[in-house]
C-alpha positions as CSV (number, residue, x, y, z in Angstrom):
1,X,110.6,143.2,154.3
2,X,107.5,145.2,155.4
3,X,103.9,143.4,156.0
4,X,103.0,145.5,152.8
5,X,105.8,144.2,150.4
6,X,104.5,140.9,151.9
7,X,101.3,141.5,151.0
8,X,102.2,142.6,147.6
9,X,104.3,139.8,147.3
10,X,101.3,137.2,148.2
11,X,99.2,139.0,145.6
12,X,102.3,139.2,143.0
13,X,102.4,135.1,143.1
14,X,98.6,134.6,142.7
15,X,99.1,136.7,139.6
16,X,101.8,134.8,137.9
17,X,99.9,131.3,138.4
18,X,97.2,133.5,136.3
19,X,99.5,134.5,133.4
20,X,101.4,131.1,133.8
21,X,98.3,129.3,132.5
22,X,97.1,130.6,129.4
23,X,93.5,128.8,129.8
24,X,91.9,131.4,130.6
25,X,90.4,134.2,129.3
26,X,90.9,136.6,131.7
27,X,92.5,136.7,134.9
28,X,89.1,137.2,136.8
29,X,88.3,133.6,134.9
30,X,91.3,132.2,136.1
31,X,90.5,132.9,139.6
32,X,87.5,131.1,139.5
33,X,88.7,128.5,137.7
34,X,91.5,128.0,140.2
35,X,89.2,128.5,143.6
36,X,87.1,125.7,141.8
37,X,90.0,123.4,140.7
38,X,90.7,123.8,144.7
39,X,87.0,122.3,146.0
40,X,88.2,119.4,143.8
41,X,91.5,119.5,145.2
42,X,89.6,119.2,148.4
43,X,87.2,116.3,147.3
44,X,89.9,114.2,146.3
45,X,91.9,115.0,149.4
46,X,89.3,114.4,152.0
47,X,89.8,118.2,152.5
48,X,87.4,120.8,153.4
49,X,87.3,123.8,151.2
50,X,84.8,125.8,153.4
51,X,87.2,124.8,156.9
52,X,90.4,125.5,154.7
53,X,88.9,129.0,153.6
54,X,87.7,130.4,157.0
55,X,91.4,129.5,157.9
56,X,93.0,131.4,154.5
57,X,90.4,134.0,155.6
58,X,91.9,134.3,159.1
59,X,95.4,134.5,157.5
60,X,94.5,137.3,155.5
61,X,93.0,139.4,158.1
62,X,96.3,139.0,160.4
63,X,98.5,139.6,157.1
64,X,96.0,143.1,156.4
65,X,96.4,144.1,160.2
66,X,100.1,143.4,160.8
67,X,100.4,145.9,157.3
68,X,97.9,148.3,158.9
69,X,100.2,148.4,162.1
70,X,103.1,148.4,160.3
71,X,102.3,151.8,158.1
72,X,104.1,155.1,158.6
């Protein structure tokens, strides 16, 4: 599997948690609603969300740039 189909995998499973949960009114609301329902994940957890997102961040930058390297 290619860092692209990877990519578009990650984003393919973000988008059936959206349509999974029929809450929302859009998926743009969901997305919120989930990034928020993970702050109180966090809060509960002992967690940070700001530490825990400069991480995610760092993932997706190495998961952009192994696709970039990996294009014909």
């Amino acid at each position: 599997m290619t860092a692209m189909t990877s990519n578009r995998r990650r984003a393919m499973r973000i988008g059936h948690i959206l349509t999974w949960c029929k809450d929302w009114s859009s998926p743009r609301e969901g997305l919120i609603d989930l990034l928020a329902d993970a702050r109180h994940w966090c809060d509960q957890h002992g967690e940070s969300f700001a530490d825990l997102d400069r991480q995610a961040y760092q993932h997706y930058l190495a998961e952009l740039d192994e696709a970039r390297r990996n294009e014909p």
